[in-house]
Structure formats: C-alpha cells, structure tokens
N, C-alpha and C positions, 0 to 999 in steps of 0.2 A: 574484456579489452577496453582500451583508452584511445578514443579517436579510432581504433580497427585495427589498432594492435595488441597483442598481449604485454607485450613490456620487455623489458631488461633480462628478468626472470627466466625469458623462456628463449631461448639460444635461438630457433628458428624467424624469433621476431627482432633480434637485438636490433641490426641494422636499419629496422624503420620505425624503432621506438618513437612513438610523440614526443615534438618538441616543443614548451612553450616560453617563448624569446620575449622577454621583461627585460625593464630600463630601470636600475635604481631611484626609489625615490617615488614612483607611477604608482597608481592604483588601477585594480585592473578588473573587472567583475567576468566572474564564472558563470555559464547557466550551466549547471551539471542535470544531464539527463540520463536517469538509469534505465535504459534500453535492454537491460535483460529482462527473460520473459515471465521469471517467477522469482528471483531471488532478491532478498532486502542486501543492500551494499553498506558496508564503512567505506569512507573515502576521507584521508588528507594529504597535507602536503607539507613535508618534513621541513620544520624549523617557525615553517609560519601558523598564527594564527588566518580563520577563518572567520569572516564576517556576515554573517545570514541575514537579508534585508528583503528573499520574498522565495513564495513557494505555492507551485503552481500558476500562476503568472498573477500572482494576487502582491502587495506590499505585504511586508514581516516587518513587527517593531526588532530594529538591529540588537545582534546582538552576537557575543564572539562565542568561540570552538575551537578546540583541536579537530576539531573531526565531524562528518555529518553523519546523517542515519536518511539513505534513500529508497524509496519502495519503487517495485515495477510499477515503469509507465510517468513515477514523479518528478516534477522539474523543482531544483534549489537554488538561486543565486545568493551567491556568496561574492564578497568584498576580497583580494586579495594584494596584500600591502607589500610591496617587494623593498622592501625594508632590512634585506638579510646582506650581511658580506658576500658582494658575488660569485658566486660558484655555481654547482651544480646541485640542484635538489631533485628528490623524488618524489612525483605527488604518486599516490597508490590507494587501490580498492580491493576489499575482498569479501565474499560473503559471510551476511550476520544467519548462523543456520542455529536455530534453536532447538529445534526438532532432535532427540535423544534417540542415539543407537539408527540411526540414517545416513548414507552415503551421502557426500554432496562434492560441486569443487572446493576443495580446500586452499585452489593454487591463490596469486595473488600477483593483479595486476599493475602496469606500472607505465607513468609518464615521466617526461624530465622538465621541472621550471629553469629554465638558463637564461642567468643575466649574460645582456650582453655588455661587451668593452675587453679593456686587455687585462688578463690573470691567465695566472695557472690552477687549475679545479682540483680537486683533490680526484686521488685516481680512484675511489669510491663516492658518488654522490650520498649525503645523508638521506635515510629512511624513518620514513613517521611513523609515528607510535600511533599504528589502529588498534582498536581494542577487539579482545579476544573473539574466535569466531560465533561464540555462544552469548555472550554477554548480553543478556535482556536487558539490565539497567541500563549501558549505554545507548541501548537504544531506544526505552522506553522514556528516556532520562531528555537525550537530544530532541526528541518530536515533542516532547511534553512542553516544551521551550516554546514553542512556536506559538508565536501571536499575533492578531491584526494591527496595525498602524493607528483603529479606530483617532483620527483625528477628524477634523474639520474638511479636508478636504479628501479626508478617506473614509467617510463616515462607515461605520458598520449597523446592518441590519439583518438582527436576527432575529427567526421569527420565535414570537412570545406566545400570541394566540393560536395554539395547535389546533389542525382540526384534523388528523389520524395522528394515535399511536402505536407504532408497529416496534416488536420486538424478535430478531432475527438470530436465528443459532447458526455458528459457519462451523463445519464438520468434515473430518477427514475421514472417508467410509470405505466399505469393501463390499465387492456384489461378487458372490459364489458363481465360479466357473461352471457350467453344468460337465459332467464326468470330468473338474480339473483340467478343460480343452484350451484354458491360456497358460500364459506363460508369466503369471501373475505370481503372489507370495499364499503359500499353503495353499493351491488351487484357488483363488480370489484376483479378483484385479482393483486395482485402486479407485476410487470416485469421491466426489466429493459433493455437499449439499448444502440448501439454505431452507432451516426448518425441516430437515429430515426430508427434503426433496429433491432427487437428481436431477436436473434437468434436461429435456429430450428436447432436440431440436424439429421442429414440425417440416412437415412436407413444403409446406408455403409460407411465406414470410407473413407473421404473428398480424400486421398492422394491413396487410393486403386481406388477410382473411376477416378481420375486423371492419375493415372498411367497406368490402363488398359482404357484409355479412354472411361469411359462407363457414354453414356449422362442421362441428370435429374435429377443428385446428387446436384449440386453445381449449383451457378449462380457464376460470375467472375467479377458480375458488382459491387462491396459494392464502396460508393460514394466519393472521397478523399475527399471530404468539404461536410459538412451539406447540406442536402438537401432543410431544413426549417433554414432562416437566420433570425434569431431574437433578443431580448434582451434579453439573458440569463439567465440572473443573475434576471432578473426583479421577485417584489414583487408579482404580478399578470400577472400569466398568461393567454392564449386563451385555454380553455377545451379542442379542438379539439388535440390541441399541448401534450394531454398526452396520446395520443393513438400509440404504434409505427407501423409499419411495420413489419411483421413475415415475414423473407426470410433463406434461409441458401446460405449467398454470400459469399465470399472471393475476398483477393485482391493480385494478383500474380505478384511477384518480381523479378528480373533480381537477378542472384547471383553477390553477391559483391557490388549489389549496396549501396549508403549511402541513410537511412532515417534520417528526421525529422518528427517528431510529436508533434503536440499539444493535450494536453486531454485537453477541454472546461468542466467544471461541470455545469450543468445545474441548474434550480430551480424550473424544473418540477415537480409537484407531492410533494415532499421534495428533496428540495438538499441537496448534504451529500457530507461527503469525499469518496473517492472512490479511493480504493489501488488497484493500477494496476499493472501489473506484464506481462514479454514477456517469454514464455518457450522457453527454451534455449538460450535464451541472455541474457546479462550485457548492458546495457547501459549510457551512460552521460545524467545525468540531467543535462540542461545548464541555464534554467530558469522556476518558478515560481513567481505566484502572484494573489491575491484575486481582485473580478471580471472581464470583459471581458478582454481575451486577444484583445490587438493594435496590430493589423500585423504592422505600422509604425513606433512606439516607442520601444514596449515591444522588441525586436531583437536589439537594441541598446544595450542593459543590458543581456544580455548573460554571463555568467560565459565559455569563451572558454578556460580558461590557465587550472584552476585545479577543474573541474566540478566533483561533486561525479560518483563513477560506483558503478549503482546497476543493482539488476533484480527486483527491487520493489519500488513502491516510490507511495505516497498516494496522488493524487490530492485534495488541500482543498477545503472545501466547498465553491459552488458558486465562486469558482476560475478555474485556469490554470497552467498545467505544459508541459515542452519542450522536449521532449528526444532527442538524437542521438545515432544512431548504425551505423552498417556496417550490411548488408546482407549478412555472409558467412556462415551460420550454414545448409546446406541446407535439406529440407521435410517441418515440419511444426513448424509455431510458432502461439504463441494466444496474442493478446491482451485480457486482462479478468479482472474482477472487481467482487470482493465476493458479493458485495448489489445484490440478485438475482440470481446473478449466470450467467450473458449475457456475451458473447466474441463474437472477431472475430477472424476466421482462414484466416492464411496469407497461401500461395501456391507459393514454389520456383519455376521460367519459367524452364522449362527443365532438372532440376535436382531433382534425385532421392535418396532416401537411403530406401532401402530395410532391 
C-alpha cells in the first residue's frame, strides 16, 4: 500500500487511491518509508526522475534515478521535479523477491502525482517502468550509489582503528517437526540464524538479568566467526548445514569501542536478501559484493572517504556487506533481519541505562 491504500490496481481501493497535488514548476521532496515487515520494494514515479539526497535521516551526495531500491524499516528522500506536462501520473511500488521457486505478492502498488490547474488528463495515467520483481542488479546497482555528503559541514567519521572484528553468517534454516506436528514444508518449519544460531527469547529481559546479575538468562558466548566454515554461496549444500543451534547468546562490548562486521548471506535453505538493521545506531557501510566475502582482497576496496550512514542496509543475496560503528550508545542493540524474525543482542561491559 501507498499512504494505506493499495492503488488503482485493486478495484476495492480505487476510490481512495493517494493523491499527490503538485504545482508545475515546485520541487517537492519525498521521505518514502517502507513499512512493510519483510519485503525490499521498487518504487517510481512515471515520467519523472528521482533525486536521492539522504537516507536514513543522514545527507546522500545527490544524485538521480528512475526508481529506488528500499529495505524494511528504511527511510529515502528523494527530490521530485514536477516538471512534466500536467496530467495524471502513477507513482507505484512492488516487491524486489529474489528468492527462487517461493511465493511472494507479486501484486503492485499504486499512488497518483496530479498537477493541479485546467486540462483534460488522459483517461489512463502513465506507469513507470519498475524493474523486474527479481532483478538483483537493480537493486544491488541503486544501494551501491549511495554516499555520504563527507563535506565540511558534514564531515564523516569512520572508524579506522578497529578494536573487534566480527564476521556474521545470515541463514535461512529449518528445525524438524517432531512426528511432522507443524504445518511446516516436508515436516520442518522455517527459522532463521546469525552464525548458525536461532535465537530464543529468554524469560526476562537480557539487560534486567544482566544488571541485577541474575544467572541462566543469557550465555555471553555468540561466536565472532562462523562456527561451520564452508562455501556459502555454493549451489548444494550438506542437509546437516540447515539445522541451527537454539541459544539465547549475546556478545558484550567495551563502550567506545569501534566495530567491524561483515554480514556473509548464505545459500542455506534459500538465500535471500536480508535487510539488517542495528537499534540505536547509524552506521558506515564501507563495502559490499555478491558471493564469498575475501578477508585479503575485499578490504582493499573499502569506501573509507564518504561511505553512506545508515541504520539499515540489505545484504544481497548469496553476498556480503561491511559495516562500521563506534560502540557509544550504551544498554542494548540488535543485530536483526525480517526473513524470520532471528537477531542478536549485543550487552554494553559495565554500562547501564535504566
């Protein structure tokens, strides 16, 4: 939906299709927020370009589009130049599904841009060329665009001197029904992991049990590198390989200090893209790239000068992406990924917020 409705498309929402009323000649900026719970969107709007100047509520050095690439949970602003012969346009969005041989919506959503003044509209508004529902270039093609302002008055700071490096697997898995009692695929149900780890939600909240130190809640041990070192990305993998581990671990951080991470996406089960997201931080994306990350080469190619800042950013399929932060927000942050629903909780060493 667009504004809360489905669009044009779908006969029970004609009548309250979005409407967005432009004055020839205006500029008009968009914050488009994708509020669905798991799916990456295409979004344009027919006839016009697109002008991308920040994302996440951070500054973007500008720059144009036909069309965006947005992850659950991401916010885009975009420039929109109503610069067209007034009529009626259609802005529209619909899911980027990569994942092979999986149902998904395939329908396609729809607003209306209408100048206002006197004409006659054509009795079909034009429709924008989104690209195909599969298409990983375009999407890996659009986020790859994305960069900081690094200017003088937007200086960027990212951090150089690491003091952890963690390297994270994100996996799509399946835990065995016992006698087939779900309603899962081949007697299984779906899950998903980070490092070969489900994670289980504990009886009391992670940072309450930590701060009155009360043992059994928490393990401390979740593993900076894969515990299972394999070919990721491979076509075929070993069955054993899509069972994870059920724990509720955490990995607890010195404040201040700087991380690096890499999300690895796997090609367990189905690989997919997998939009990740840290609460309460921004962070530098400094590189991506589809199949196994090189710890030798990939670090070569780093984006250190003007790397984007977000809090979200969508690992492509059966690829890799790099973050950096700084440690200073301190109680709790998640790594987390919509496919499922699996995170990890991170635990600041010795600081608290009540």
């Amino acid at each position: 939906m667009i504004n809360g409705q489905p669009g044009d498309l779908h006969p029970c929402s004609s009548p309250g299709t979005f409407m967005l009323n432009v004055d020839y000649g205006l500029t008009y900026l968009l914050r488009i927020i994708n509020a669905v719970v798991q799916d990456i969107h295409f979004f344009a709007v027919a006839n016009h370009s697109l002008t991308v100047v920040g994302s996440d509520a951070s500054y973007t050095k500008p720059f144009t589009s036909d069309y965006i690439t947005i992850s659950p949970g991401q916010t885009i602003d975009v420039l929109l130049y109503a610069n067209q012969k007034p009529d009626y346009y259609y802005m529209a969005a619909k899911t980027y599904a990569s994942v092979f041989n999986t149902s998904f919506d395939n329908t396609t959503t729809t607003a209306i841009v209408q100048y206002n003044g006197n004409y006659t509209p054509l009795s079909t508004p034009s429709f924008p060329n989104l690209p195909l529902y599969n298409d990983t270039n375009a999407s890996v093609n659009f986020t790859g665009r994305l960069r900081s302002l690094a200017d003088v008055n937007h200086p960027v700071d990212v951090p150089t001197n690491i003091t952890y490096e963690f390297f994270y697997t994100l996996s799509v898995n399946a835990f065995p029904c016992p006698n087939s009692s779900c309603a899962g695929i081949n007697g299984t149900r779906l899950s998903s992991s980070v490092n070969n780890i489900s994670f289980v939600y504990p009886s009391i909240d992670i940072l309450e049990a930590y701060y009155n130190s009360i043992n059994g809640v928490f393990g401390a041990q979740f593993p900076d590198f894969p515990p299972l070192v394999f070919n990721y990305t491979a076509q075929n993998l070993p069955l054993e390989f899509q069972i994870p581990r059920r724990a509720t671990e955490v990995r607890v951080l010195d404040y201040n200090s700087t991380i690096e991470l890499v999300f690895q996406g796997t090609n367990l089960l189905a690989g997919a893209d997998h939009p990740m997201h840290l609460h309460g931080f921004s962070f530098y994306v400094v590189g991506w790239g589809l199949g196994n990350f090189d710890k030798d080469k990939d670090p070569l190619n780093y984006n250190l000068f003007d790397p984007p800042l977000q809090n979200t950013i969508a690992v492509p399929i059966n690829g890799w992406t790099t973050i950096r932060f700084k440690a200073n927000n301190p109680g709790t942050l998640f790594t987390s990924f919509p496919y499922y629903f699996d995170h990890l909780k991170v635990r600041f060493k010795n600081t608290f917020i009540k």
